[in-house]
N, CA, C and O atoms as a MOPAC input file, in Angstrom:
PM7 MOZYME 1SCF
protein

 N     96.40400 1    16.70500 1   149.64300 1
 C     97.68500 1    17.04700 1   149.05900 1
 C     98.57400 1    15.81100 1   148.91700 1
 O     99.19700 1    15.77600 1   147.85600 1
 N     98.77400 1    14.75000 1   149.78900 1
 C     99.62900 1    13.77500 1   149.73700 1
 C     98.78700 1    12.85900 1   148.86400 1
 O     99.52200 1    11.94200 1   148.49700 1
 N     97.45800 1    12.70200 1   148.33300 1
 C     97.15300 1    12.20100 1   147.37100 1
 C     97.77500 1    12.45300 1   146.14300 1
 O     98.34700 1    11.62400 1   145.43500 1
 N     97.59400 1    13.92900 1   145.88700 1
 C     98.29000 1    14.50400 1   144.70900 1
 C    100.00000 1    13.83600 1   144.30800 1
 O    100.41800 1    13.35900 1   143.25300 1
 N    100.64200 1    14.04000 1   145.54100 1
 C    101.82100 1    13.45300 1   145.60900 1
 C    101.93300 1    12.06900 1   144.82400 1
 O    102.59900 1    11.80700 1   143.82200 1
 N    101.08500 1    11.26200 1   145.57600 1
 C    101.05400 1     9.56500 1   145.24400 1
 C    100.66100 1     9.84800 1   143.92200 1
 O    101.38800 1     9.10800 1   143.25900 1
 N     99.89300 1    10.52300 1   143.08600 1
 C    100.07300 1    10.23300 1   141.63500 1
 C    100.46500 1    11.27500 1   140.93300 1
 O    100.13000 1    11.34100 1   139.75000 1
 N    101.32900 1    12.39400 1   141.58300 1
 C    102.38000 1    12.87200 1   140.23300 1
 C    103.59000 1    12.50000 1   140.53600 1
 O    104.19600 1    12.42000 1   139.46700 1
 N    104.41500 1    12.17400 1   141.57600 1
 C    105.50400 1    11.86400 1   141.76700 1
 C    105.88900 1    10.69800 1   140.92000 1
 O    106.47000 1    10.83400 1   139.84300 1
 N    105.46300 1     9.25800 1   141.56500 1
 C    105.47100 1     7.94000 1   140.61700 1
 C    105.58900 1     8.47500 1   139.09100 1
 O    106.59300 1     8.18400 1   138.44100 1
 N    104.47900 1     9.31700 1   138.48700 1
 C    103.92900 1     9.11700 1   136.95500 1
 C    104.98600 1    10.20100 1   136.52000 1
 O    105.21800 1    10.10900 1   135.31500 1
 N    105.65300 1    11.14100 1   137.10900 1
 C    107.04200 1    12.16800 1   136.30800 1
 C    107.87200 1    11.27600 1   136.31300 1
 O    108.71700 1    11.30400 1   135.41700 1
 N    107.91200 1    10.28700 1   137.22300 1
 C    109.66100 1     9.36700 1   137.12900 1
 C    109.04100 1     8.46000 1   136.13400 1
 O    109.29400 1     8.80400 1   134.98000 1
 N    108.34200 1     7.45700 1   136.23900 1
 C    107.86400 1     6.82400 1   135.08900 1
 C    107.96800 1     7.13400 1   133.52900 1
 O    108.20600 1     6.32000 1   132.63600 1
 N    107.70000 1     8.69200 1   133.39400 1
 C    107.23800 1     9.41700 1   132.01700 1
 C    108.56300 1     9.76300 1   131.69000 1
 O    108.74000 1    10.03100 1   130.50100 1
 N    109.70700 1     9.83800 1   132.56200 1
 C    111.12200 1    10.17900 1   132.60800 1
 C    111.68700 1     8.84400 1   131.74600 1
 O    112.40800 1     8.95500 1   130.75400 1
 N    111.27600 1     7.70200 1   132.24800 1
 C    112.04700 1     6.57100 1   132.16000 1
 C    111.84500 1     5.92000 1   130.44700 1
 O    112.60900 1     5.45600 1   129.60100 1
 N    109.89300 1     6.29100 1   130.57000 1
 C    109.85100 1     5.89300 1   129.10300 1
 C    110.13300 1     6.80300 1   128.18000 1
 O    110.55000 1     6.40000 1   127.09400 1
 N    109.96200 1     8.24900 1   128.41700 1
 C    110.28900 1     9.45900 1   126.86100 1
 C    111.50800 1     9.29500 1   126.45600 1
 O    111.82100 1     9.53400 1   125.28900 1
 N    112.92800 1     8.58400 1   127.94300 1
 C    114.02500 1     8.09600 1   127.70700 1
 C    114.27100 1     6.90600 1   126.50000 1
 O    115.07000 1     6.97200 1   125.56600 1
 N    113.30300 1     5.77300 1   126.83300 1
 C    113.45600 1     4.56000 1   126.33300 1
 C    112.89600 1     4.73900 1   124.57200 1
 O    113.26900 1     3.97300 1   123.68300 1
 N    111.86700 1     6.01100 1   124.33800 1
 C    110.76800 1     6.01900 1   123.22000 1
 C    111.82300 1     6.71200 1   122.65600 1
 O    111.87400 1     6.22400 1   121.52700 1
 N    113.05800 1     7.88700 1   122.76100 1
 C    113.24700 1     8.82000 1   122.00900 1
 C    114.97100 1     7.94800 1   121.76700 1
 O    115.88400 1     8.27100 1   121.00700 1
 N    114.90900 1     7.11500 1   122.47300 1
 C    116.42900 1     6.35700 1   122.40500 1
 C    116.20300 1     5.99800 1   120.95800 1
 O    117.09300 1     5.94500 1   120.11000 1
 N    115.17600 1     5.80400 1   120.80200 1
 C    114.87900 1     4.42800 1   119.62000 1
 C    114.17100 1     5.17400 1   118.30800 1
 O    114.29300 1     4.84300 1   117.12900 1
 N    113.37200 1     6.30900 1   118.87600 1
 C    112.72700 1     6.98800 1   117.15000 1
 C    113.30400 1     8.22700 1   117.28900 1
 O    113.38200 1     8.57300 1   118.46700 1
 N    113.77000 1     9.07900 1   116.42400 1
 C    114.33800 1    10.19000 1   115.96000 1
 C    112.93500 1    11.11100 1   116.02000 1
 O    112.02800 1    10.79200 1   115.25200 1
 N    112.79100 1    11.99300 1   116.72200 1
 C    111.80600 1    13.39700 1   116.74200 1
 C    111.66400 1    14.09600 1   115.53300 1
 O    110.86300 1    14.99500 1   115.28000 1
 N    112.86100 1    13.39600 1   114.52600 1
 C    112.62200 1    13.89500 1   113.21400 1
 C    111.98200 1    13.24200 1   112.21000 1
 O    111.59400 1    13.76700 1   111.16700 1
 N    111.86100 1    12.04000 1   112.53200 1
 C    111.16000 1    11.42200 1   111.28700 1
 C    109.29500 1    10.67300 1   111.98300 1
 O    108.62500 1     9.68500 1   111.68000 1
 N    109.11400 1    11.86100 1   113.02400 1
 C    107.48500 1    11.48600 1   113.26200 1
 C    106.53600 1    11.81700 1   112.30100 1
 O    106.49600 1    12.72300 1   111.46900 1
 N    105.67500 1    10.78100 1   112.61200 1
 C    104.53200 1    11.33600 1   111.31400 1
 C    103.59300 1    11.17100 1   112.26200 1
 O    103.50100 1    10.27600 1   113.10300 1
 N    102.64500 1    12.44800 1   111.99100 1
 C    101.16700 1    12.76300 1   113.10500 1
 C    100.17100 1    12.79500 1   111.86600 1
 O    100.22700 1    13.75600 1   111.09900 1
 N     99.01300 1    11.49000 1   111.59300 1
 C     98.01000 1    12.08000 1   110.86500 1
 C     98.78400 1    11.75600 1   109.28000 1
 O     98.22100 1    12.22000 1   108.28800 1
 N     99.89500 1    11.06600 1   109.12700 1
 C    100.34000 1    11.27500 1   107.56300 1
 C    101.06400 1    12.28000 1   107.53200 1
 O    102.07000 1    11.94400 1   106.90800 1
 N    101.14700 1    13.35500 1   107.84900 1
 C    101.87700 1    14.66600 1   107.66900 1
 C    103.24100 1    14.49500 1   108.83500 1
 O    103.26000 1    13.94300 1   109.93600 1
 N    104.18300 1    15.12200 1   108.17000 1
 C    106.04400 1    15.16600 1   109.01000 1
 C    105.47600 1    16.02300 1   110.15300 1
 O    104.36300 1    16.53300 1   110.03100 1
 N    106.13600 1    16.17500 1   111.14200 1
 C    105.93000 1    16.94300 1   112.22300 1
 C    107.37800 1    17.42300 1   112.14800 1
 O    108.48600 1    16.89400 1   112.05700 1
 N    106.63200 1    19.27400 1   112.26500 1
 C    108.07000 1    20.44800 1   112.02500 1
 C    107.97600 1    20.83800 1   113.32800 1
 O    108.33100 1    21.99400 1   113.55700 1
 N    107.63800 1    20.25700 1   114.12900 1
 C    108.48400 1    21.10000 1   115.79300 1
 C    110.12200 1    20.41600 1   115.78200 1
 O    110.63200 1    19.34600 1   115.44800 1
 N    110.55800 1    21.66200 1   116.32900 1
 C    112.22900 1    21.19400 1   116.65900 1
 C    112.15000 1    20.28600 1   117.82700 1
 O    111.23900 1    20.30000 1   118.65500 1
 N    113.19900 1    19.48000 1   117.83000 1
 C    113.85200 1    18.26900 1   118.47900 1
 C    113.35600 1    18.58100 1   120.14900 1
 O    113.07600 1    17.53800 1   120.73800 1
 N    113.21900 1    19.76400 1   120.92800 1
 C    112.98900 1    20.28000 1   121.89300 1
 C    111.59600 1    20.06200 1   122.17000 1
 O    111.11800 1    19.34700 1   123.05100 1
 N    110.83700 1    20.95500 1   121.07700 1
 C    109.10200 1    20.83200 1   121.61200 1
 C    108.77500 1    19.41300 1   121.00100 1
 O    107.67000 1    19.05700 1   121.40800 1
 N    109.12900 1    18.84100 1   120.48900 1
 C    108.81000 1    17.20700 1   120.44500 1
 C    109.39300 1    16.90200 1   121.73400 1
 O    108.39400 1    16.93600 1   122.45300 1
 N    110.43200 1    16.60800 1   122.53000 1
 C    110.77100 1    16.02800 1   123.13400 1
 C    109.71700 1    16.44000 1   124.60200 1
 O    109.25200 1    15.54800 1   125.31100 1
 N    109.56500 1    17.36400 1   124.76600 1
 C    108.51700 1    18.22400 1   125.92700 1
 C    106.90100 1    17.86600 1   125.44800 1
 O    106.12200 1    17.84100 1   126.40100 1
 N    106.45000 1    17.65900 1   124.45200 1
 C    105.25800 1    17.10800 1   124.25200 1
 C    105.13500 1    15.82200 1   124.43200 1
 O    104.18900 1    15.33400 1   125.05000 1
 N    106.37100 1    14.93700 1   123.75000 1
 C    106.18500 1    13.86300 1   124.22600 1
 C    106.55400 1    13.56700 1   126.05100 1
 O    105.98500 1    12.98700 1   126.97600 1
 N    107.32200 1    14.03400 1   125.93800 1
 C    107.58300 1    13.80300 1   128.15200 1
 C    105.85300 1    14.10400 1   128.58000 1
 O    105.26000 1    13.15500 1   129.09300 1
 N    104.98700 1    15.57800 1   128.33300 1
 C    104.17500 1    15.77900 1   129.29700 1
 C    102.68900 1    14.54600 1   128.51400 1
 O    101.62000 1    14.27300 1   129.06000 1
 N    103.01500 1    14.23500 1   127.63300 1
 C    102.12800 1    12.99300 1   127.09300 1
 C    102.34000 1    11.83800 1   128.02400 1
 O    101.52600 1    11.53700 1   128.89800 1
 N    103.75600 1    11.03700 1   127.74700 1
 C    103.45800 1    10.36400 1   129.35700 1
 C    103.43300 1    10.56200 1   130.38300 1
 O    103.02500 1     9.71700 1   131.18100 1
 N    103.88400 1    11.82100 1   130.76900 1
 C    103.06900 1    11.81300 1   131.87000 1
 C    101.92300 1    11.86300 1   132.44900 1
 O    101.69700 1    11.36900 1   133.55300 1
 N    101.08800 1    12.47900 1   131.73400 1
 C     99.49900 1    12.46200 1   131.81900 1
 C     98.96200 1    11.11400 1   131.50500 1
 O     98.07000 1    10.85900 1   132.31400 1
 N     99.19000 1     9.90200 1   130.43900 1
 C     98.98500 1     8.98600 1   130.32500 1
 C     99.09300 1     8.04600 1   131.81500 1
 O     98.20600 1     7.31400 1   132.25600 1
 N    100.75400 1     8.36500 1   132.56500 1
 C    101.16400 1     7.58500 1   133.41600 1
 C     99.98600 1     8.67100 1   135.00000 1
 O     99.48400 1     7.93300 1   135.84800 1
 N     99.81000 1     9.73300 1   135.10500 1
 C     99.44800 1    10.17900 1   136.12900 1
 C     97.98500 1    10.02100 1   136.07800 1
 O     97.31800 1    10.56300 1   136.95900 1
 N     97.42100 1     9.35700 1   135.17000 1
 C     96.24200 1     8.68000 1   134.74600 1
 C     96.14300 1     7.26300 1   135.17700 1
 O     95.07600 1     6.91100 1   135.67800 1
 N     97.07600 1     6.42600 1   135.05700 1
 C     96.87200 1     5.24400 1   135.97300 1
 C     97.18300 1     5.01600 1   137.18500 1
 O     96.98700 1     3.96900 1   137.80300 1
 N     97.86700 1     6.36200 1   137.71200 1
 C     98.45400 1     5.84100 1   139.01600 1
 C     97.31000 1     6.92000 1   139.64900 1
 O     97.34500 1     6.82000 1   140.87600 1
 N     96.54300 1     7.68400 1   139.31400 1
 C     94.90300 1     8.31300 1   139.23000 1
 C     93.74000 1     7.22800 1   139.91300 1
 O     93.11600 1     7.25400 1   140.97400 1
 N     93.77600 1     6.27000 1   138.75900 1
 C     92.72400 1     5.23900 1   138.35100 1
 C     93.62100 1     4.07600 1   139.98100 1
 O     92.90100 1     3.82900 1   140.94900 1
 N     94.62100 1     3.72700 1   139.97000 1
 C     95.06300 1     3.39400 1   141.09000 1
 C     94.66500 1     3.50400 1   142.67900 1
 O     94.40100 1     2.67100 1   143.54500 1
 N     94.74400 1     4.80400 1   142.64300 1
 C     94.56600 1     5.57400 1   143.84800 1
 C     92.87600 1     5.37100 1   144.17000 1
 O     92.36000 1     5.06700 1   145.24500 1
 N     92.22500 1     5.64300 1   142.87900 1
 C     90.76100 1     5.10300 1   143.22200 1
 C     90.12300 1     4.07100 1   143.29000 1
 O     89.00500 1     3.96200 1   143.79500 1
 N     90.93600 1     2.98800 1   142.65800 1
 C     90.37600 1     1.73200 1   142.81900 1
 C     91.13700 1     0.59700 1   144.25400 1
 O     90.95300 1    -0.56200 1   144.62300 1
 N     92.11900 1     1.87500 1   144.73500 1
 C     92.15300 1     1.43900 1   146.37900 1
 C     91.36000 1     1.85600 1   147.01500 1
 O     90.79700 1     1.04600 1   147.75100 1
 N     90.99500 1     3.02400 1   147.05600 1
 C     89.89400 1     3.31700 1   147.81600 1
 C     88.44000 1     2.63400 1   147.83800 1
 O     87.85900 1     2.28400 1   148.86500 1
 N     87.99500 1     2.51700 1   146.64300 1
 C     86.98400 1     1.73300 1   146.50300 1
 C     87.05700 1     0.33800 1   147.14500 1
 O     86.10300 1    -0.15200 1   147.75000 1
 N     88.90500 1    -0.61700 1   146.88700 1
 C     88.37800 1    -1.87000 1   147.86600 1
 C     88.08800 1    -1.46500 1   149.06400 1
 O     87.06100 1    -1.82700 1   149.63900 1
 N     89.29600 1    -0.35600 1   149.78000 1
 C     89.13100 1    -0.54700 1   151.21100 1
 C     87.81700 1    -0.14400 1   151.63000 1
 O     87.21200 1    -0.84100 1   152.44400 1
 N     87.32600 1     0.87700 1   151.17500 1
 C     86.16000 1     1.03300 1   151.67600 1
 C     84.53700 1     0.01400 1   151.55500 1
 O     83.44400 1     0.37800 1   151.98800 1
 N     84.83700 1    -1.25200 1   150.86400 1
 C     84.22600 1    -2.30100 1   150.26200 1
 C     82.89100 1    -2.10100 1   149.36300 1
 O     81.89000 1    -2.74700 1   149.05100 1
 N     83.51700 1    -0.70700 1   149.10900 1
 C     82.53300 1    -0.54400 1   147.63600 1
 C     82.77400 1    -1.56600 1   146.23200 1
 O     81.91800 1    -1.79700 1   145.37800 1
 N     84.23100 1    -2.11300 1   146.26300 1
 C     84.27500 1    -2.58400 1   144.85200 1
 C     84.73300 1    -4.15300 1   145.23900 1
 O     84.90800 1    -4.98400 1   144.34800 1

């Protein structure tokens, strides 16, 4: 369980900090996915993009968690 902790805690504040920094700067209205406008309202863009980094970010702090284990245990 306190594994779990060590990589969702870090990667929600992280995914907080950048959907902040990404949506400061591009308008949810003028995305293009694929060539085509994207018609979700300002809301489910903003919630797709938050749980995008976060999974991106709870993915390295994932890959983190295992590639400590691997030194300490002097597998890697």
């Amino acid at each position: 369980m306190q594994r779990l902790i060590w990589i969702l805690w870090p990667s929600f504040v992280v995914a907080g900090a950048a959907e902040a920094a990404f949506f400061t700067l591009v308008d949810p209205q003028e995305l293009y996915l694929f060539g085509e406008a994207v018609h979700y309202s300002r809301l489910a863009t903003y919630s797709v993009g938050f749980f995008a980094f976060w999974a991106v970010c709870a993915a390295s702090s994932a890959l983190t968690c295992f590639l400590q284990d691997a030194g300490a245990s002097g597998k890697g």
